[in-house]
VMD Tcl script that builds the backbone (N, CA, C; Angstrom):
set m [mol new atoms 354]
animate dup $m
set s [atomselect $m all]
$s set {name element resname resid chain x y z} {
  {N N UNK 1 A 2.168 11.233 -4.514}
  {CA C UNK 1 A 1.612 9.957 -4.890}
  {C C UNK 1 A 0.199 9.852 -4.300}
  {N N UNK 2 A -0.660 9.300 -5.023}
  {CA C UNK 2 A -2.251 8.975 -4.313}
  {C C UNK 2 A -2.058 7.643 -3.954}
  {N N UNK 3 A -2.552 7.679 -3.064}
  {CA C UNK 3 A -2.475 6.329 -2.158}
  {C C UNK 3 A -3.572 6.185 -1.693}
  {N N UNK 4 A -4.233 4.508 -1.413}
  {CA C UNK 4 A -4.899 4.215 -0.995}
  {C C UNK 4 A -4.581 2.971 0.491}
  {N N UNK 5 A -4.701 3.119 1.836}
  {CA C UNK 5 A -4.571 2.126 2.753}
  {C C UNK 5 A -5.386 1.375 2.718}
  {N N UNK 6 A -5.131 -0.101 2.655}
  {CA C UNK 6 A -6.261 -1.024 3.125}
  {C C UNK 6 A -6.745 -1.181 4.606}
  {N N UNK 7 A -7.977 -1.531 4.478}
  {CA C UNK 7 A -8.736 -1.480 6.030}
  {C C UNK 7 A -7.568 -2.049 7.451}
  {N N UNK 8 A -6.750 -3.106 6.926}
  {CA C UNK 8 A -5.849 -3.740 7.890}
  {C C UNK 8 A -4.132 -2.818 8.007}
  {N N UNK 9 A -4.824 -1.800 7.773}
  {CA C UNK 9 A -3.261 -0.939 8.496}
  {C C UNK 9 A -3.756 0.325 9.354}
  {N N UNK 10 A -2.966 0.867 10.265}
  {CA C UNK 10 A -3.267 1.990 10.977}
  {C C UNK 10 A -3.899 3.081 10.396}
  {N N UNK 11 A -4.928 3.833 10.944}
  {CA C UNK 11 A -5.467 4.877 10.147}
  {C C UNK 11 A -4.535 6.329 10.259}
  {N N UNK 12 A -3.625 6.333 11.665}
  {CA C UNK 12 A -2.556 7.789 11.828}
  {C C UNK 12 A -1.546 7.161 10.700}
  {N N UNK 13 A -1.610 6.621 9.758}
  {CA C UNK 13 A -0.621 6.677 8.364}
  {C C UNK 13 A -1.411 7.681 7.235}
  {N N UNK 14 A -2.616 8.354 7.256}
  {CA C UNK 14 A -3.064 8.483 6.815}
  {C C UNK 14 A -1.686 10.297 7.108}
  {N N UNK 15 A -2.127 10.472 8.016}
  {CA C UNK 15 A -1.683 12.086 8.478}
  {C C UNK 15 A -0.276 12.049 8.403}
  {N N UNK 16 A 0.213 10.832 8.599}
  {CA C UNK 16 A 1.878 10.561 8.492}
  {C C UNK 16 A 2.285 10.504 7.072}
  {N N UNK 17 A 1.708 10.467 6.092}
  {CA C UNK 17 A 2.197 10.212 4.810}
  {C C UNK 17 A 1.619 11.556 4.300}
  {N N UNK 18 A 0.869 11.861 4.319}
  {CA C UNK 18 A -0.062 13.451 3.929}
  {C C UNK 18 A 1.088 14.438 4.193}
  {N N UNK 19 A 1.530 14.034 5.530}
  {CA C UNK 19 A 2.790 15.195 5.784}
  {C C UNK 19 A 3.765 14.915 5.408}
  {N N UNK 20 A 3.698 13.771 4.199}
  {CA C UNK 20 A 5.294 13.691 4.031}
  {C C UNK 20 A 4.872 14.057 1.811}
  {N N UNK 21 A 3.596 14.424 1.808}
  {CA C UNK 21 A 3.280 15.257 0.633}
  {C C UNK 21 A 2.267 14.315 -0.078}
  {N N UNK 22 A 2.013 13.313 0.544}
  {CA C UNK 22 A 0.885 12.460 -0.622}
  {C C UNK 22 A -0.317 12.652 -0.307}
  {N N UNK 23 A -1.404 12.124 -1.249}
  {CA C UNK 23 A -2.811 12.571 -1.201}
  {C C UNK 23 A -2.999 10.983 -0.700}
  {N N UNK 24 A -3.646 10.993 0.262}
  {CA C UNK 24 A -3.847 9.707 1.217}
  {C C UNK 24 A -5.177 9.701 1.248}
  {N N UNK 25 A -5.619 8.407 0.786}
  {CA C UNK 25 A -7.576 7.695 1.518}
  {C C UNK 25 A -7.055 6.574 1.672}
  {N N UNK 26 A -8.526 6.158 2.879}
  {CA C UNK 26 A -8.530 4.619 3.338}
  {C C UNK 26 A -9.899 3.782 3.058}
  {N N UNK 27 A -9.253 2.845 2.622}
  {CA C UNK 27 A -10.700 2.043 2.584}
  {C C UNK 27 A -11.979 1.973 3.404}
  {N N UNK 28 A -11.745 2.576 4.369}
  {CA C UNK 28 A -13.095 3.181 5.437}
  {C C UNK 28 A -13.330 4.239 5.013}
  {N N UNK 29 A -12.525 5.591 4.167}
  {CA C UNK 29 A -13.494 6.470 3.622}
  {C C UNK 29 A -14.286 6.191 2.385}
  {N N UNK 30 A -14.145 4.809 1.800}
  {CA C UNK 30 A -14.616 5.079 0.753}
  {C C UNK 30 A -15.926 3.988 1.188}
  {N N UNK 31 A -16.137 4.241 2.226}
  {CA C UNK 31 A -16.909 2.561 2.428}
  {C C UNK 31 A -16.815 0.957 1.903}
  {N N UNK 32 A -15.459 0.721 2.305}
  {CA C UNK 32 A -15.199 0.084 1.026}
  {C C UNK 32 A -15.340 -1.121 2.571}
  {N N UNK 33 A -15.138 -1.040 3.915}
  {CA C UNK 33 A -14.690 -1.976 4.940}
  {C C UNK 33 A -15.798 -3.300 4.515}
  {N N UNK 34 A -14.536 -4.498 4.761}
  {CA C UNK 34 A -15.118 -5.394 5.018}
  {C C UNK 34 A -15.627 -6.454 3.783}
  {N N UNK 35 A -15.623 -5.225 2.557}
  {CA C UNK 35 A -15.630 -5.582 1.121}
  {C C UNK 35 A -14.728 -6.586 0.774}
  {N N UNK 36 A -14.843 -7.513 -0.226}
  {CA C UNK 36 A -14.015 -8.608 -0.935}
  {C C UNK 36 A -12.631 -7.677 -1.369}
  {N N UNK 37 A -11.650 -8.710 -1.404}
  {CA C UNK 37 A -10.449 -8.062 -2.039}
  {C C UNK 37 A -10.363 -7.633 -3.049}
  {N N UNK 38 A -10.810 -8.380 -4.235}
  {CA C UNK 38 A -11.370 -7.630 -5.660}
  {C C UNK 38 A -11.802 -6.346 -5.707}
  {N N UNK 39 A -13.270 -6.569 -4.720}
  {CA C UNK 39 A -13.612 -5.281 -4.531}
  {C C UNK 39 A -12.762 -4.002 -4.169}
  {N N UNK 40 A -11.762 -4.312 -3.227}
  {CA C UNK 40 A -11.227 -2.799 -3.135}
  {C C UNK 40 A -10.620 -2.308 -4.391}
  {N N UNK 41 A -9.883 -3.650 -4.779}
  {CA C UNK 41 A -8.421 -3.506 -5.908}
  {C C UNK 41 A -9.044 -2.894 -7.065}
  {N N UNK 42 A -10.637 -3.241 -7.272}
  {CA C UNK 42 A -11.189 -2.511 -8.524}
  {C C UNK 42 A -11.500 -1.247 -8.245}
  {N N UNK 43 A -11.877 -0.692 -7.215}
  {CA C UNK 43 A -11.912 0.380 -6.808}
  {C C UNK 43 A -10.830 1.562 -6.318}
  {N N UNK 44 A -9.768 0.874 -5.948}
  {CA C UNK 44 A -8.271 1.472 -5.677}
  {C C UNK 44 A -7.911 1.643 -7.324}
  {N N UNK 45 A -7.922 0.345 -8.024}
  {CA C UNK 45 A -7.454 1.117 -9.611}
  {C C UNK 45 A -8.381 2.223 -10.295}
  {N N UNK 46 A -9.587 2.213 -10.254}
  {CA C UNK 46 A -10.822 2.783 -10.896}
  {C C UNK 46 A -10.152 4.561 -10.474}
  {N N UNK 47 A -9.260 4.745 -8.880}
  {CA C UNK 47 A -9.202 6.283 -8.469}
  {C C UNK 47 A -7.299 6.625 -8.757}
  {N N UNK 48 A -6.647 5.296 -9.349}
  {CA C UNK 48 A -5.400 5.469 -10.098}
  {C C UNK 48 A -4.637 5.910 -8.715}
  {N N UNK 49 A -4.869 5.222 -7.736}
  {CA C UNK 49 A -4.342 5.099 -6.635}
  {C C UNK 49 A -2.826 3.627 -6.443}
  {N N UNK 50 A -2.340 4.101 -5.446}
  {CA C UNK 50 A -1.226 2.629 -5.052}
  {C C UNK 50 A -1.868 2.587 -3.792}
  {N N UNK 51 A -2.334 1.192 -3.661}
  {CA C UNK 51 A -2.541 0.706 -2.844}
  {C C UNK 51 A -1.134 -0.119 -1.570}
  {N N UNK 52 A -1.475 -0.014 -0.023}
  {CA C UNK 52 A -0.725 -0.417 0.691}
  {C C UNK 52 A -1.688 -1.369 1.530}
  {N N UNK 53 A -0.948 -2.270 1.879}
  {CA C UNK 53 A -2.200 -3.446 2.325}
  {C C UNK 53 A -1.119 -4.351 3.219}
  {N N UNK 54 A -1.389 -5.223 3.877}
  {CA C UNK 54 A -0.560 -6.577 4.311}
  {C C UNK 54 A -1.654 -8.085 3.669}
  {N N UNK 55 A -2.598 -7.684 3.150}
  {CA C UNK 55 A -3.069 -8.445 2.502}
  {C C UNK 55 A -2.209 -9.168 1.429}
  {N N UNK 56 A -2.440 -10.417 1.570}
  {CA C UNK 56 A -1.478 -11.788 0.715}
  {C C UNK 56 A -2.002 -11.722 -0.807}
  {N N UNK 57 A -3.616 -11.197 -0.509}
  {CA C UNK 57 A -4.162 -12.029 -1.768}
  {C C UNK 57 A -3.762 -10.899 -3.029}
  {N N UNK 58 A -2.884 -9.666 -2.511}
  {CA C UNK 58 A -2.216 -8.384 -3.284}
  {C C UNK 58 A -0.808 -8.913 -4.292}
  {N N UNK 59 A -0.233 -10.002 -3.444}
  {CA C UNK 59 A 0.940 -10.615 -3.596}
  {C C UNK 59 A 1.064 -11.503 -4.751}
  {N N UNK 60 A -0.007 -11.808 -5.795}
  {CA C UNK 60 A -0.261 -12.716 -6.245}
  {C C UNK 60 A 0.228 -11.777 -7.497}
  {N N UNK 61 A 1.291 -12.320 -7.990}
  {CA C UNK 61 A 1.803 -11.508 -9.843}
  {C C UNK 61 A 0.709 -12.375 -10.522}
  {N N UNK 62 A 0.194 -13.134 -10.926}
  {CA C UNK 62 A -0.374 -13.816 -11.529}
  {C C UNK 62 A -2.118 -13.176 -12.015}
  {N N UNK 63 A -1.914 -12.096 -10.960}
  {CA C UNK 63 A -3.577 -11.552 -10.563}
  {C C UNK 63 A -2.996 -10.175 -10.813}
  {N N UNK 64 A -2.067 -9.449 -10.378}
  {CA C UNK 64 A -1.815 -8.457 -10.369}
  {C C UNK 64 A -0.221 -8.260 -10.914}
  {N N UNK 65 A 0.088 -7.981 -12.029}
  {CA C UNK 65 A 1.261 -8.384 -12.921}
  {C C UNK 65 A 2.086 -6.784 -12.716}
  {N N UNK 66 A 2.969 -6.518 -12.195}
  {CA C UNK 66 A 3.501 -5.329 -12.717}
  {C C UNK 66 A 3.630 -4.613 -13.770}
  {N N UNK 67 A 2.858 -3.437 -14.040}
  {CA C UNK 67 A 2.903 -2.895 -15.271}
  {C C UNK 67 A 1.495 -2.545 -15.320}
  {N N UNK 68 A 0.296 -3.312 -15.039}
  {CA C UNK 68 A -1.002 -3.524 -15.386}
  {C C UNK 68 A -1.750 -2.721 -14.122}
  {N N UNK 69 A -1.196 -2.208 -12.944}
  {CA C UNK 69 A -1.889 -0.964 -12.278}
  {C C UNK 69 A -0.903 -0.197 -11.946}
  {N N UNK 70 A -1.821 0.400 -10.819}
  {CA C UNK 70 A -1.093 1.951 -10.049}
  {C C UNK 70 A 0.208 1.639 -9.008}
  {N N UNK 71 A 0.188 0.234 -8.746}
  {CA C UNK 71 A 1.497 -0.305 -7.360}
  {C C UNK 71 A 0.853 -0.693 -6.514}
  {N N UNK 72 A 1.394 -1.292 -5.788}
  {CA C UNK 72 A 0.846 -1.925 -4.420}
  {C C UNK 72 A 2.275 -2.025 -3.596}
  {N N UNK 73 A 1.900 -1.989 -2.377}
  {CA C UNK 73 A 3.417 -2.133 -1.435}
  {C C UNK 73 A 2.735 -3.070 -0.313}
  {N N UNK 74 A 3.232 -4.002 -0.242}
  {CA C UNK 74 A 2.684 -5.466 0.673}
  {C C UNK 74 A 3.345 -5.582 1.646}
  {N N UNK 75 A 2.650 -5.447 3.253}
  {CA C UNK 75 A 3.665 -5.314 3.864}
  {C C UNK 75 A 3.691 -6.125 5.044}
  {N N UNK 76 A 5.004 -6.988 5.356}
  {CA C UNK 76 A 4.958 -8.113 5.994}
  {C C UNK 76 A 5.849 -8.311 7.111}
  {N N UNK 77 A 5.355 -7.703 8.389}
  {CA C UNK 77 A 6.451 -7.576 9.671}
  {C C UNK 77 A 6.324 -8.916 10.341}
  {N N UNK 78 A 7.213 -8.488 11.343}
  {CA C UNK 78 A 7.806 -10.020 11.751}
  {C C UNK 78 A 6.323 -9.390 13.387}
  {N N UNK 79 A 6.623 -8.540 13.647}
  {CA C UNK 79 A 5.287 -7.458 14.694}
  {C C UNK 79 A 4.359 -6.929 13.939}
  {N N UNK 80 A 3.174 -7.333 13.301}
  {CA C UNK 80 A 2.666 -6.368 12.991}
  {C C UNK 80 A 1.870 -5.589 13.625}
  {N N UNK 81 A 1.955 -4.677 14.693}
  {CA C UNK 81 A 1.745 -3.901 15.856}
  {C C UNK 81 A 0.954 -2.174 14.753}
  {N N UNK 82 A -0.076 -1.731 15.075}
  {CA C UNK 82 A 0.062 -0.218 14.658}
  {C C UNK 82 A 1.238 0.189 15.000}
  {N N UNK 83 A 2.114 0.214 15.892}
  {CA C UNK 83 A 2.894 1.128 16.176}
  {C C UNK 83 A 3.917 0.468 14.961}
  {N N UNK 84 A 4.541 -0.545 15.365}
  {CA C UNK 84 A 5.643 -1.389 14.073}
  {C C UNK 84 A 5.278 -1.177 12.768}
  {N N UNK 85 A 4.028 -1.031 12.445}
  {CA C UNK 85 A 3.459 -0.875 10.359}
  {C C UNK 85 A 3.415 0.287 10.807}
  {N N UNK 86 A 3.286 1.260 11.433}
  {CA C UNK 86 A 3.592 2.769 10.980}
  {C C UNK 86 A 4.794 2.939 11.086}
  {N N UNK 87 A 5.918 3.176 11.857}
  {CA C UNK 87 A 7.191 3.402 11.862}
  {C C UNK 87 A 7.860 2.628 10.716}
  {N N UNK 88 A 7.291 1.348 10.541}
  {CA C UNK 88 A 8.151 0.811 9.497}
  {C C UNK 88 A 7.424 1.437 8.095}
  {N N UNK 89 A 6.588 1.980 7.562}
  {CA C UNK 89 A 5.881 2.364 6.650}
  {C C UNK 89 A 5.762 4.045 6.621}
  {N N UNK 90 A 6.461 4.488 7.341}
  {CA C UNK 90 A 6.917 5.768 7.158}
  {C C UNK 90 A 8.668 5.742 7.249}
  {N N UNK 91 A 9.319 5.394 7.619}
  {CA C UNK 91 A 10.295 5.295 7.070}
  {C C UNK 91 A 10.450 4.512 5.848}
  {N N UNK 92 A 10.106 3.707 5.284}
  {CA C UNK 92 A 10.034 3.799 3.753}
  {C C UNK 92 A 9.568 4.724 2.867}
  {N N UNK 93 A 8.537 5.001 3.190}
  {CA C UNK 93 A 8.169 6.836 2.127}
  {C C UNK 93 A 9.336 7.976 3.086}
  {N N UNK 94 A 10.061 8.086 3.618}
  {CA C UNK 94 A 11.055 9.005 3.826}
  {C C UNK 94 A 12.581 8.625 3.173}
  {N N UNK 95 A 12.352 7.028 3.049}
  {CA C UNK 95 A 13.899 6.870 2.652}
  {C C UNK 95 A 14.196 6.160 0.799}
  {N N UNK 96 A 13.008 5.730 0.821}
  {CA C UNK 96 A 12.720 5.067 -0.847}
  {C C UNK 96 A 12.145 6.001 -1.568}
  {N N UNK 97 A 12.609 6.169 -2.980}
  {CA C UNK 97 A 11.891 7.407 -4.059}
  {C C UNK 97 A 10.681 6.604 -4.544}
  {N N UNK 98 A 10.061 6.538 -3.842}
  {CA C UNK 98 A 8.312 6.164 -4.268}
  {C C UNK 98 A 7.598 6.293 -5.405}
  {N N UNK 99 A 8.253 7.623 -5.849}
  {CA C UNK 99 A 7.375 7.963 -6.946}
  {C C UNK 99 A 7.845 7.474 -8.205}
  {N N UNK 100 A 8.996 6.000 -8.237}
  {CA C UNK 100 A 9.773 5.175 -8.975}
  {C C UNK 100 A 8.458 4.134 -8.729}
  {N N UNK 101 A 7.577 3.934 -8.208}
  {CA C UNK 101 A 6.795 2.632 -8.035}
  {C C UNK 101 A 5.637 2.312 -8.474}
  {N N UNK 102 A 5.301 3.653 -9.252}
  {CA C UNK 102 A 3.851 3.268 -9.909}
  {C C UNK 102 A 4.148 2.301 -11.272}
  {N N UNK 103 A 2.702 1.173 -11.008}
  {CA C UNK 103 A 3.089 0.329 -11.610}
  {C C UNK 103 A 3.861 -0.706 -10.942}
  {N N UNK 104 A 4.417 -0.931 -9.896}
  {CA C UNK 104 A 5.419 -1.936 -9.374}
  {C C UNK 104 A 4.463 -2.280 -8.010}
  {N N UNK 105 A 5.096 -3.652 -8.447}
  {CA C UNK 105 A 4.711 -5.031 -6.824}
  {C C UNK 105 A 5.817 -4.533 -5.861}
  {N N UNK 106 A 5.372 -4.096 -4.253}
  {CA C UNK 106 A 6.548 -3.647 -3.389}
  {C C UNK 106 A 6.537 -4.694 -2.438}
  {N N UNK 107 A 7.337 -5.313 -1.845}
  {CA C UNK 107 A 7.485 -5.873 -0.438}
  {C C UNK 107 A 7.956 -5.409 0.474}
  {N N UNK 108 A 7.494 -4.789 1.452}
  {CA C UNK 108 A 8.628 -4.181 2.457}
  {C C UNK 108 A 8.792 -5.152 3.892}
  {N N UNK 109 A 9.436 -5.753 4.100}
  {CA C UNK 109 A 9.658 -6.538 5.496}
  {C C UNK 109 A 10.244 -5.970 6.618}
  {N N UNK 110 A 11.098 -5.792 7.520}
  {CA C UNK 110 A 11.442 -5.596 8.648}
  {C C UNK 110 A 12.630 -5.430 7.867}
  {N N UNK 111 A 12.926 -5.876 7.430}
  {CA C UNK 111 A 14.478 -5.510 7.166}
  {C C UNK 111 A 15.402 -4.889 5.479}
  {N N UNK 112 A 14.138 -5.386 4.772}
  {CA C UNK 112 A 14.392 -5.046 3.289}
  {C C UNK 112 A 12.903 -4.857 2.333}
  {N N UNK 113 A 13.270 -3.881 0.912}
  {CA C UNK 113 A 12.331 -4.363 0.072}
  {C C UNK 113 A 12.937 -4.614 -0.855}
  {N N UNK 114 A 11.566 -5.233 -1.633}
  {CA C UNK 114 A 12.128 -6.218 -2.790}
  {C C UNK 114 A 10.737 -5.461 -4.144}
  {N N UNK 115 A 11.584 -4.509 -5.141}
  {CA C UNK 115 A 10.319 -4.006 -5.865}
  {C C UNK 115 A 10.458 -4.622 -7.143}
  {N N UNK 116 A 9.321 -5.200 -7.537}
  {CA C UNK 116 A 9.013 -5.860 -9.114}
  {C C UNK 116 A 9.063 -5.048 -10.055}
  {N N UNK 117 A 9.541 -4.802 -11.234}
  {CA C UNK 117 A 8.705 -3.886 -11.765}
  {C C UNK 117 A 8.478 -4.424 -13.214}
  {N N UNK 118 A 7.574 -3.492 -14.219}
  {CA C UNK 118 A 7.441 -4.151 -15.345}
  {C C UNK 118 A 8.148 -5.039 -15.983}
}
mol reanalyze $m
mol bondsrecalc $m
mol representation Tube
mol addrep $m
């Protein structure tokens, strides 16, 4: 899966997901930091990437409808600690078939996800 991290998650997910077989960038390689949310999301779709973010304004079906990009997985801990969004965000790409999600709104919380799909 190509994936793209948004600026607000750990950058060692980058090497943690790479080794678990995906082609991983972050919004700091693309110079994207600090940019409007639009801005990344047009740029995350433009490279047919799924974006992972804890950003809210991702959450919005109304803006971003399942079916109409690459996925997004929104992610919302009760800690959001680097250490807690990586462990919890690598055990989801080890235990969920991911490559079921392009195209789909993901939620992953502390305890469950919840995936939209077309």
């Amino acid at each position: 899966m190509k994936i793209k991290l948004d600026e607000n998650l750990p950058t060692d997910l980058v090497e943690a997901l790479a080794h678990l077989g995906h082609d991983v960038d972050t919004v700091f390689q693309e110079s994207l930091r600090g940019k409007d949310d639009p801005t990344v999301w047009k740029t995350t779709q433009a490279a047919g990437r799924f974006l992972i973010s804890q950003d809210l304004y991702f959450s919005d079906i109304r803006t971003h409808s399942p079916g109409t990009h690459h996925g997004v997985l929104l992610v919302r801990l009760v800690d959001p600690s680097r250490e807690s969004m990586t462990k919890r965000i690598v055990e989801v790409f080890e235990k969920e078939d991911v490559s079921e999600w392009a195209g789909c709104n993901v939620v992953a919380t502390n305890q469950k996800i919840r995936v939209r799909r077309r």
